[in-house]
KOLKOLNU-738388 format. One record per residue (C-alpha): x negated, y negated, z. Coordinates in steps of 0.02 Angstrom, whole numbers, padded with zeros to 5 digits, always signed. Last residue first. Layout:
// KOLKOLNU-738388
XYZ;...
// end
This chain:
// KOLKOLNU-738388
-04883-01766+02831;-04990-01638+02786;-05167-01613+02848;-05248-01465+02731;-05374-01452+02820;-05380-01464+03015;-05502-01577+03115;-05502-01694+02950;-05661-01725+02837;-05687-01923+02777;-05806-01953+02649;-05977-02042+02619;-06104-01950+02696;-06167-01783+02617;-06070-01632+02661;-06160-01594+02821;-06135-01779+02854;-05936-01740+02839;-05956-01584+02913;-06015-01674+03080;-05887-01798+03069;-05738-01666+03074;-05841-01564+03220;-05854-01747+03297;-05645-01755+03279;-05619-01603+03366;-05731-01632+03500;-05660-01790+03532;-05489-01705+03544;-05550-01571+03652;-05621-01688+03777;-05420-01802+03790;-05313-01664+03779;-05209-01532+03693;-05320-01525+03532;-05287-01531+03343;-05099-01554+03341;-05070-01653+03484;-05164-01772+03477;-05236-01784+03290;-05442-01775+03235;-05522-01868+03095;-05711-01874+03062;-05801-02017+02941;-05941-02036+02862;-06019-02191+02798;-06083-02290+02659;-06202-02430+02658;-06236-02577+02516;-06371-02698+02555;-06399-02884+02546;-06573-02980+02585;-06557-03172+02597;-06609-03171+02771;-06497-03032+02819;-06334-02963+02713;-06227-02814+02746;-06109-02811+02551;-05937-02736+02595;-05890-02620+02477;-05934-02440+02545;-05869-02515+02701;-05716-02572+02643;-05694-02379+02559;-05717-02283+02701;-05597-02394+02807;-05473-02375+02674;-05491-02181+02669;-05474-02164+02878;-05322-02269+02866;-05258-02156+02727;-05299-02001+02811;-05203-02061+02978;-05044-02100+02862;-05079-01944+02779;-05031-01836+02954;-05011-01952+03104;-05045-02138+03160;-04921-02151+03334;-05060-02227+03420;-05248-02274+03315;-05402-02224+03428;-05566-02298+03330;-05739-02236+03389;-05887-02292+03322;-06052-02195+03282;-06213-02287+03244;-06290-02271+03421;-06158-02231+03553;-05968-02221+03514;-05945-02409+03500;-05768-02442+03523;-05605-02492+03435;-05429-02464+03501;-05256-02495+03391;-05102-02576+03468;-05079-02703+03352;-05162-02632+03185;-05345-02648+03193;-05446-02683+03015;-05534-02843+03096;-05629-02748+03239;-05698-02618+03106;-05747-02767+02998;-05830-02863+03167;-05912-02678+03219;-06003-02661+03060;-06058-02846+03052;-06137-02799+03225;-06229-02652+03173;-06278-02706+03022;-06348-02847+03128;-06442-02717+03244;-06522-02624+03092;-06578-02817+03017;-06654-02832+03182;-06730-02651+03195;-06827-02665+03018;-06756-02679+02834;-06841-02521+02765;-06864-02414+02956;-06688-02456+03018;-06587-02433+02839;-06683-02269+02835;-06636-02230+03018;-06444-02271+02968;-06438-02126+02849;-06275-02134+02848;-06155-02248+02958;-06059-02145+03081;-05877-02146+03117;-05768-02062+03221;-05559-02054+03197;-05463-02029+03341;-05263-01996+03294;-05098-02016+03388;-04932-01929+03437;-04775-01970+03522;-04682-01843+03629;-04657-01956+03780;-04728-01871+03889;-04881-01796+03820;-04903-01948+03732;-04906-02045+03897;-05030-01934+03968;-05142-01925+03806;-05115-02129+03814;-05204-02141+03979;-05343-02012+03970;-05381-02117+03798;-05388-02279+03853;-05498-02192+03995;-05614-02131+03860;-05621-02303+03778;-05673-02406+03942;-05807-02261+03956;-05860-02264+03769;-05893-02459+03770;-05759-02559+03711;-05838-02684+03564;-05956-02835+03583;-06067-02773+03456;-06234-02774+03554;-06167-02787+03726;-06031-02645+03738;-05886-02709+03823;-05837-02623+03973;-05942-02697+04108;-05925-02853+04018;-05709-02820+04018;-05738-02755+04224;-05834-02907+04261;-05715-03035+04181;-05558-02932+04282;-05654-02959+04457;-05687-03139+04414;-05508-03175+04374;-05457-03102+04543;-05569-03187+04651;-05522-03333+04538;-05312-03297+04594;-05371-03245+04768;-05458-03408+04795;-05301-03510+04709;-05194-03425+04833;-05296-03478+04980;-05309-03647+04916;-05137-03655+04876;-05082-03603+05049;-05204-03746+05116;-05132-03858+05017;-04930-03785+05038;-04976-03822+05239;-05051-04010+05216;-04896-04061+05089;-04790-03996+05227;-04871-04112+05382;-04869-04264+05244;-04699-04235+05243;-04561-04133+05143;-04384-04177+05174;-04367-04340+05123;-04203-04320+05014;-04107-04164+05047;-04083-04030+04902;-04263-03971+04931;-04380-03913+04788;-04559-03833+04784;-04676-03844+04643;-04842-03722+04637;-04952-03764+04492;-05085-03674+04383;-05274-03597+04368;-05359-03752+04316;-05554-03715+04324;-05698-03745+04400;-05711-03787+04574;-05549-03682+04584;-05392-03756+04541;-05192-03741+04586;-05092-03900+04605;-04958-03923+04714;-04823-04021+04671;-04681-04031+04833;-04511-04135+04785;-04376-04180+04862;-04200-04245+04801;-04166-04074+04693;-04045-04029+04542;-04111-04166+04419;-04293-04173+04459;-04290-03982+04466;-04237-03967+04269;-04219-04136+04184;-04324-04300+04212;-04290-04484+04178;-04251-04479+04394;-04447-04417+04397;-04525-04524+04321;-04448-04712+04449;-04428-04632+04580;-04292-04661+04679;-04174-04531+04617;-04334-04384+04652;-04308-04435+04831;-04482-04410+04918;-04576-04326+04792;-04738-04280+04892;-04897-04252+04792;-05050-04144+04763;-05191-04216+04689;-05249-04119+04504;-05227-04285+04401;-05199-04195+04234;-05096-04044+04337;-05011-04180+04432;-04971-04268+04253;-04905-04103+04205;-04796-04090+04348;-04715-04273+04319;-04665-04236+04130;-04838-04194+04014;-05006-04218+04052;-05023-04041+04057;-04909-03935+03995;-04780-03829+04072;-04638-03697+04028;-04477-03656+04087;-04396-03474+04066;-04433-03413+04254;-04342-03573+04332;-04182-03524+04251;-04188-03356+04356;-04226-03445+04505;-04123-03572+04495;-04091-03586+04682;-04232-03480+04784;-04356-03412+04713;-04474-03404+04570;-04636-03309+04506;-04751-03292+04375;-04700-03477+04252;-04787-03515+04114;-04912-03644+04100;-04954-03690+03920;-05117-03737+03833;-05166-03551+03779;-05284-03405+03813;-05319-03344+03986;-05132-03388+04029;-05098-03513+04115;-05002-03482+04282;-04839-03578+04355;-04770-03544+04536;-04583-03584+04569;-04487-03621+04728;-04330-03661+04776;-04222-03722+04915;-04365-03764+05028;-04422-03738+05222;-04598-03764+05263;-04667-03651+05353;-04576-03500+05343;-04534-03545+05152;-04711-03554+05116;-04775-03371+05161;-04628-03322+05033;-04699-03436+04878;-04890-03391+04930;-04842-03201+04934;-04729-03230+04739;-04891-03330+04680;-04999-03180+04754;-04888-03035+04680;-04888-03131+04519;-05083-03133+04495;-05117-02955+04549;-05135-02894+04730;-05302-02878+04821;-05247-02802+04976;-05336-02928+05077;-05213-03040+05017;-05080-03003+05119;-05174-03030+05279;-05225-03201+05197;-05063-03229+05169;-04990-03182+05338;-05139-03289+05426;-05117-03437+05338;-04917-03442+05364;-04965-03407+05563;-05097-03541+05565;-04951-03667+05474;-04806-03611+05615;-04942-03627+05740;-05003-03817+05726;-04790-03847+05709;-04788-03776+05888;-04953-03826+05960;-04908-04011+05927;-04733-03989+05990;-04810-03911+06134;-04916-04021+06180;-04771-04176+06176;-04671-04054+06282;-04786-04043+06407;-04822-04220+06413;-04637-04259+06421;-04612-04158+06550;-04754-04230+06668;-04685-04394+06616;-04521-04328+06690;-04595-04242+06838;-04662-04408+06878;-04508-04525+06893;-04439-04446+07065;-04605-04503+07134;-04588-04670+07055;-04394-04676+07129;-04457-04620+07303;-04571-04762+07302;-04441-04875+07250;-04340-04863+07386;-04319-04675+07465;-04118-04710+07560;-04043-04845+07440;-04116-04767+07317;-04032-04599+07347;-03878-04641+07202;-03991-04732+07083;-04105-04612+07093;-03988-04456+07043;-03879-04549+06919;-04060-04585+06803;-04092-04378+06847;-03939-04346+06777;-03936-04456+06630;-04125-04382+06587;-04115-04212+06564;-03936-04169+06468;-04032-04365+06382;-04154-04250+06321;-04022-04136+06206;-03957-04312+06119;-04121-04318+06047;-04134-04160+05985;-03944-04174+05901;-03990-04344+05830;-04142-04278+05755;-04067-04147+05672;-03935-04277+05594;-04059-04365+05530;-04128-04241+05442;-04283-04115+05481;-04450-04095+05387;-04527-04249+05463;-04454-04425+05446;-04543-04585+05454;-04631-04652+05329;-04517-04527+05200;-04380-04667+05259;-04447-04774+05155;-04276-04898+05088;-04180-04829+05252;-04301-04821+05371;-04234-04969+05472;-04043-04934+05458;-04065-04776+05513;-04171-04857+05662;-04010-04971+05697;-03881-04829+05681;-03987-04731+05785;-04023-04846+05943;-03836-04922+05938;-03772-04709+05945;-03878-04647+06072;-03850-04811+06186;-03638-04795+06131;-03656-04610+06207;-03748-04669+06372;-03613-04796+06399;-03469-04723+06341;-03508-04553+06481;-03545-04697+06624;-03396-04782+06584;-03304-04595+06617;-03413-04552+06761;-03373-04718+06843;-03281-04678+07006;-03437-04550+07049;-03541-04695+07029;-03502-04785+07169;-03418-04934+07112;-03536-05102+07136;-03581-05083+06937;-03428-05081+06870;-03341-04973+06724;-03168-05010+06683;-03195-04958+06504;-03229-05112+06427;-03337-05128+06546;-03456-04970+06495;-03417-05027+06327;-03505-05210+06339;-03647-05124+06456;-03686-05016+06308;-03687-05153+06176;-03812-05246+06292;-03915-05112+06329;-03932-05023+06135;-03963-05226+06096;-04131-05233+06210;-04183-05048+06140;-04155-05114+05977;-04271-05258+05995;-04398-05169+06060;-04391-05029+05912;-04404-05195+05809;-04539-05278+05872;-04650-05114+05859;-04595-05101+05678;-04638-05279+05664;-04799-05257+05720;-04825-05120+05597;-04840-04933+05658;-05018-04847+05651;-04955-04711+05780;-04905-04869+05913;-04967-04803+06057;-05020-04967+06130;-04865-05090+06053;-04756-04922+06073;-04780-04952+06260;-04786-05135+06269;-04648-05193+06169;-04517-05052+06223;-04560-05066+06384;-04543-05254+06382;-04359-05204+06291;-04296-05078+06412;-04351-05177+06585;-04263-05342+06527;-04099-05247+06462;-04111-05166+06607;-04135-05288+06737;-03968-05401+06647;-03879-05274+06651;-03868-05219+06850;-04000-05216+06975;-03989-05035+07055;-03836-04953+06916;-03942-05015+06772;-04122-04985+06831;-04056-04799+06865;-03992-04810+06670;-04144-04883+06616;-04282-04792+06705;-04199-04625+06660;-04173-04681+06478;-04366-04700+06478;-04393-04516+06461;-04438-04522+06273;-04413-04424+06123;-04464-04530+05982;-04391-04619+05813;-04312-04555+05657;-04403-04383+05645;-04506-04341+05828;-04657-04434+05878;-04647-04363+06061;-04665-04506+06195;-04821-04502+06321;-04857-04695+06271;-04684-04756+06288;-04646-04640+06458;-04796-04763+06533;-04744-04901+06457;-04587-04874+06547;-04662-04834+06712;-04741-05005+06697;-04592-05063+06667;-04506-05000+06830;-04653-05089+06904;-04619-05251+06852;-04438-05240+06895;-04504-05169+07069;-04613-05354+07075;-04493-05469+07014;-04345-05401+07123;-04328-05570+07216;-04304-05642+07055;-04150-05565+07045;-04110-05578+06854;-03933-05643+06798;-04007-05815+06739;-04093-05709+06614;-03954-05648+06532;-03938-05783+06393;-04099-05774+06372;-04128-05582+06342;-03964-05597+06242;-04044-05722+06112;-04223-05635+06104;-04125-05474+06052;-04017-05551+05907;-04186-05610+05860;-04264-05460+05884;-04139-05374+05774;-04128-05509+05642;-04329-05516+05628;-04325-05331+05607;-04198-05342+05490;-04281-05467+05406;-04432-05386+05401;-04392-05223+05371;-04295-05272+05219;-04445-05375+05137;-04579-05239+05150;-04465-05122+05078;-04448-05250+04934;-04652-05281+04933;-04670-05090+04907;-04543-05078+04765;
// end
């Protein structure tokens, strides 16, 4: 593909400057030499205008039409199709922007042609040159609009097979319309010298000249500061965001709407893993396709976004129809030209992907895949910061022996679904448990054996949970087990089988096995207490009657509980 590209430009370039090289002859017998030295100068001013041009999509913004159509007008054609194409040569030649030679060759070329084709219309028209040039404003209007046009056919032309080496995040047609605004600027000025240089020479012309470089400076600064600040001021919105400490999809749907002010897309989708699993799914989409967006799925090393997950580089999909993945692909492949793949990873870990899609072909640049990084980044920071914060609060919660809720994490559980039972007119039961004579077990088998029990305890307890069912250690030997909408036998029966696993269920160490039994207390919301601390206390009076009674049987807040 790359030697193909290579191939076009150079022999269009080589058919440009050739075409060039031919007219540059053939007019040279039309130069004054007598005007050697000013022509000289007048490309120096080019160069000049060249080097403080504005890198702009499809070719620069320059102030050299002045010099050409004032050149023009002073000492005809043949001056300014010499003065246009050694500017040209030597001024993107030394600011160049890492172009190839035949790049530079080219634009020079094209500036020679733009002159000749120009100066063809402008006669065709009735234009000529010893008129005052109030009796050519119409050949003067062909022959600035035919110089636009030559110079942007050609360079379309050019950047056709690569244009992403050359375009930023507007189309050509953008480009056409800023360009076209300078020359509002520069024709005028160009009329103005050639009309007073008969009365300020040359001198007058160069002095006339400056404010235009001085212009172009300016607005080459502020370009720079302009698409500097639309990035800063993305960063700074997020991070402002941010400090709120959202949740995982209100940061992928922040980075998502941060993005679209700086870099302009059709649609947008952010895909998270889950803590557990090999897929990415998606958080947050918008734009086009949003809603069929949210039911897609991605794995790594699969399709072109999985192999950017795999990889984890960022990448620029210039026109997904000439590359050679993504036009086998469906989805955003199929409905978009331009692609943005964005990976999302900590120093540790693969959080997800951001993907952003453009109608338009070469849209996104190397400017855009520099803003969505540094979005990323930010994102991917608050997405750790995030997972960190929720990793701390489960140890914090967990109890460390057994590796069950602690009490606190359980009593809020509780608060929680007391409100939502109270409600929604749903009930549930707490059922404690406490191994008997657990001391005995300590002080015959020792504290290790004691803290296994414990553990082995915990795992059956753990493995007995319907779906939305809540296990904890209570403190000690005692567990805690909150079961929603269990009521009446159902919660007697649960309490029973429990009783009778455990009663069952040889606890072995080293070779040693023993047989425990515990006791169990029962308690229902709303039936035996009205909140959270009178239903505990319910269901420890339960447990406490139970040892009372001996161990080994379950005891209910209220007796007889009925269905």
């Amino acid at each position: 593909m790359r030697a193909k590209q290579r191939a076009y430009h150079t022999i269009l370039a080589l058919l440009v400057v050739g075409l060039a090289v031919w007219r540059l002859v053939f007019l040279l017998p039309a130069l004054d030499l007598d005007s050697v030295r000013e022509l000289l100068l007048l490309v120096f001013l080019g160069v000049l205008a060249e080097c403080l041009s504005v890198p702009f999509a499809y070719g620069r913004l320059s102030g050299a039409f002045v010099l050409i159509l004032s050149t023009f007008f002073i000492y005809g054609a043949a001056a300014a199709a010499w003065v246009s194409g050694l500017a040209a040569l030597f001024g993107q030649g030394i600011a160049n922007c890492g172009n190839p030679v035949r790049t530079v060759f080219f634009n020079a070329g094209q500036c020679v042609l733009a002159v000749v084709v120009a100066d063809g219309l402008f006669r065709l028209c009735g234009g000529v040159q010893i008129q005052p040039i109030s009796a050519n404003i119409f050949p003067l209007l062909v022959f600035t609009v035919s110089y636009i046009a030559v110079n942007h056919i050609l360079v379309h032309l050019y950047t056709t097979p690569d244009r992403h080496a050359f375009v930023g995040r507007v189309s050509w047609f953008d480009s056409i319309k800023w360009d076209t605004l300078t020359y509002f600027f520069t024709v005028p000025l160009g009329i103005l010298i050639a009309m007073i240089y008969g009365y300020i020479g040359l001198s007058g012309t160069v002095l006339l000249f400056f404010p235009i470089l001085a212009t172009q400076l300016a607005l080459r600064f502020y370009v720079r500061l302009k698409t500097t600040n639309i990035g800063l001021t993305a960063f700074y919105r997020l991070a402002k965001t941010l400090e709120s400490k959202p949740g995982p999809i209100e940061i992928m749907e922040q980075v998502l709407a941060n993005a679209k002010k700086a870099v302009p897309y059709r649609a947008g989708v952010a895909y998270l893993r889950p803590e557990e699993g090999t897929s990415y799914l998606p958080v947050a989409a918008t734009g086009l396709y949003a809603r069929q967006l949210m039911s897609t799925a991605v794995y790594e090393g699969e399709g072109l976004i999985g192999l950017v997950l795999e990889n984890r580089e960022p990448e620029i999909i210039y026109d997904t129809r000439m590359h050679p993945q993504a036009k086998r692909e469906s989805g955003l492949c199929r409905t978009m030209r331009s692609l943005i793949i964005i990976p999302l990873f900590t120093t540790s870990d693969l959080l997800g992907v951001i993907v952003l899609g453009e109608k338009r072909p070469q849209v996104f640049d190397e400017s855009s895949l520099h803003i969505m990084t540094v979005l990323a980044r930010q994102g991917a920071m608050a997405l750790e910061n995030h997972l960190l914060g929720y990793r701390l609060n489960q140890a914090l919660s967990r109890d460390n022996l057994t590796g069950l809720l602690s009490f606190s994490a359980l009593w809020d559980i509780v608060t929680g679904r007391c409100s939502s039972a109270r409600a929604e007119g749903f009930t549930m039961g707490l059922i404690l448990l406490d191994i008997d004579r657990f001391r005995v077990f300590n002080k015959h088998y020792g504290r290790v054996a004691g803290e296994m029990l414990l553990v082995q305890v915990a795992n059956l307890l753990d493995n007995s949970l319907r779906r939305d069912d809540v296990v904890s250690r209570y403190g000690g030997d005692e567990f805690a087990l909150l079961l929603p909408w269990a009521t009446g036998a159902q919660l007697v029966d649960q309490a029973e089988t429990l009783l009778k696993n455990i009663s069952a269920q040889p606890f072995s160490r080293e070779g040693r096995t023993a047989r425990i039994t515990v006791s169990i207390g029962v308690a229902e919301f709303p039936r035996d207490a009205g909140d959270p601390a009178g239903l505990f206390n319910s269901a420890q009076r339960a447990l406490d009657k139970a040892k009372e009674g001996g161990g080994n049987r379950v005891i209910t807040a209220a007796a007889p509980l009925t269905v």
